[in-house]
C-alpha positions as CSV (number, residue, x, y, z in Angstrom):
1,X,-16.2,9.5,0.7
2,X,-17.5,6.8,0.1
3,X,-16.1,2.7,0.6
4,X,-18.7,0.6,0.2
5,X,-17.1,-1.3,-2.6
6,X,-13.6,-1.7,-0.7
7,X,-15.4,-2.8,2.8
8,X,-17.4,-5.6,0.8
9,X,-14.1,-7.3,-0.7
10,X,-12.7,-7.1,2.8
11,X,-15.7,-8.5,4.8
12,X,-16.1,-11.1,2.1
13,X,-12.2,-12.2,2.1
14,X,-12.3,-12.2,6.1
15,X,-15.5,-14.1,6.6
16,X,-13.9,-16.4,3.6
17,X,-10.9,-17.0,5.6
18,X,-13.1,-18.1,8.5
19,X,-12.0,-14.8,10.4
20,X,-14.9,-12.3,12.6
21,X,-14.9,-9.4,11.2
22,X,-14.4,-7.0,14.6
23,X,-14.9,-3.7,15.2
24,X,-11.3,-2.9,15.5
25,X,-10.5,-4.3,11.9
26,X,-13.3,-2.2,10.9
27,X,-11.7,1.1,12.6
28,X,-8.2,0.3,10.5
29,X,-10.0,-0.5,7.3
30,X,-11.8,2.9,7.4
31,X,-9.1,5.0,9.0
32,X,-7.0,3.5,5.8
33,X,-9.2,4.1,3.5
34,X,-10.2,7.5,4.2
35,X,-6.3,8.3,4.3
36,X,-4.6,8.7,0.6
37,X,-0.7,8.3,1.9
38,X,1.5,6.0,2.0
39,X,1.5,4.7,5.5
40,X,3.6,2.5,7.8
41,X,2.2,0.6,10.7
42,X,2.8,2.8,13.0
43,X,1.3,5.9,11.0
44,X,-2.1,4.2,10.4
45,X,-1.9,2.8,14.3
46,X,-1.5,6.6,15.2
47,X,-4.4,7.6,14.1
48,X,-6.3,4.5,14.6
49,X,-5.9,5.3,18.5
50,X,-8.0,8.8,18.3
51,X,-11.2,6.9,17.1
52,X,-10.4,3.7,18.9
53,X,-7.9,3.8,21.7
54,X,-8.4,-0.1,22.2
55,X,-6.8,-1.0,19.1
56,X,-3.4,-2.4,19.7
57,X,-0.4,-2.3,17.1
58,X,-0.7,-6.4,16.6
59,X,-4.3,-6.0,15.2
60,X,-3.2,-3.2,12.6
61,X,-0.4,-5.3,11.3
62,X,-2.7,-8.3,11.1
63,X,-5.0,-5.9,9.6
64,X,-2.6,-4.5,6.6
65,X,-1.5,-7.9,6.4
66,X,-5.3,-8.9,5.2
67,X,-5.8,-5.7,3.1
68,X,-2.5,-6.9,1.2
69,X,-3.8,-10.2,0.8
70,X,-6.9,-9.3,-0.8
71,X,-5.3,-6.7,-3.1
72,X,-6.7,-3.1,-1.8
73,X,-3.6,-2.4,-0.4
74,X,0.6,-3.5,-1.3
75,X,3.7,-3.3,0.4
76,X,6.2,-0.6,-0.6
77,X,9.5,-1.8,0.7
78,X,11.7,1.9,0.8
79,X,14.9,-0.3,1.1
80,X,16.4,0.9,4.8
81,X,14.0,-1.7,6.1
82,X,11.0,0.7,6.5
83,X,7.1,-0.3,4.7
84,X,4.8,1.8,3.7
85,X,1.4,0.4,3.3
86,X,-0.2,2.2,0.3
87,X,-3.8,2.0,-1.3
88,X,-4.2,-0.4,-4.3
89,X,-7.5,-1.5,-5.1
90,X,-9.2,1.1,-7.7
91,X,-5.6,3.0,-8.2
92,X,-4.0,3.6,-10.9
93,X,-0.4,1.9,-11.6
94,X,2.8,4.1,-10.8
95,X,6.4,3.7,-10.1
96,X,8.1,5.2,-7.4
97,X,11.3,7.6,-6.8
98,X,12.7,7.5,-3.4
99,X,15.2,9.4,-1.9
100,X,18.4,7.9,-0.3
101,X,19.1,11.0,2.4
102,X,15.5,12.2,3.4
103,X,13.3,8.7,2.3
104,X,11.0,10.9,0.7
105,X,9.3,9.6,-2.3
106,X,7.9,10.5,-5.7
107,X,5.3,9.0,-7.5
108,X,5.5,8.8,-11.3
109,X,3.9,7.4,-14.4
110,X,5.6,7.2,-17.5
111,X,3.7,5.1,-20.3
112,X,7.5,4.2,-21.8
113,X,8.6,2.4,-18.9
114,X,5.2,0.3,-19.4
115,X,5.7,-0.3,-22.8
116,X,10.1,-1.3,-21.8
117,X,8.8,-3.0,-19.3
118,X,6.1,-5.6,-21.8
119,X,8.6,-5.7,-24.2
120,X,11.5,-7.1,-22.0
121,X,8.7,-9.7,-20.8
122,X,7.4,-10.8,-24.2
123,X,11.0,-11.0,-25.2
124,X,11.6,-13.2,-22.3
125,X,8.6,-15.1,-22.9
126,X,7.7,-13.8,-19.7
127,X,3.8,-13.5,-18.5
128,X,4.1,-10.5,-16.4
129,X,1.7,-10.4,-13.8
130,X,2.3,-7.3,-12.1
131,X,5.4,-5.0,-11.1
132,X,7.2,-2.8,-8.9
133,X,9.5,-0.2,-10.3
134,X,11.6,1.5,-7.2
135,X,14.4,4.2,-8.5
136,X,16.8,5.3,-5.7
137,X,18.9,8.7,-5.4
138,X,18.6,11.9,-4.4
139,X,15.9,14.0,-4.3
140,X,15.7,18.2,-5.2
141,X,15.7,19.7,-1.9
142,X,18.2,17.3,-0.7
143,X,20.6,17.9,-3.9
144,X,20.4,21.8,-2.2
């Protein structure tokens, strides 16, 4: 795969907020990248380590804290104080289902909530800007 487009907006927002561009940062961008979960800190640090056992915890959250900030990656708050750190640049839009007893999660996409969710704004004079939809209950195998 390739990620040339997503390592240029990162090496231009890093050198634009005066910041070197190390090798470690590198090593999380890619290992991020190349992995299509939703990841928490210590997931992507995990597997950071087998390619670069140097890189400490500190530099990855710095590190998703930068992806976030120059939108190729966003916060998913679960709610029982856990984040997940999923991709965002080049992805589409989609709401999320979360389970209360196992924290698994569901992604969905349902143009109707899209069009509620304009409508609510534009009645509100509201410019929406962007969203997060998080549903809570109880998943299938859970419901078991």
């Amino acid at each position: 795969m390739a990620f040339e487009e997503e390592q240029k907006i990162f090496d231009s927002f890093v050198r634009d907020k005066g910041l070197k561009h190390s090798g470690q940062r590198k090593d999380i961008l890619l290992t991020f990248l190349k992995t299509e979960k939703h990841l928490t800190a210590d997931e992507l640090h995990a597997l950071v380590k087998k390619k670069n056992p140097a890189v400490g915890i500190a530099t990855v959250y710095r590190t998703l804290r930068l992806l976030c900030e120059c939108r190729l990656s966003s916060e998913l708050r679960l709610g029982n104080g856990a984040v997940r750190y999923e991709h965002f640049y080049g992805h589409e839009h989609h709401d999320h289902l979360i389970c209360v007893k196992c924290g698994n999660f569901i992604e969905v996409m349902d143009p109707e909530i899209e069009k509620l969710q304009e409508r609510l704004a534009k009645k509100e004079d509201f410019r929406l800007q962007g969203h997060k939809l998080l549903m809570y209950g109880v998943c299938r195998k859970c419901k078991q």
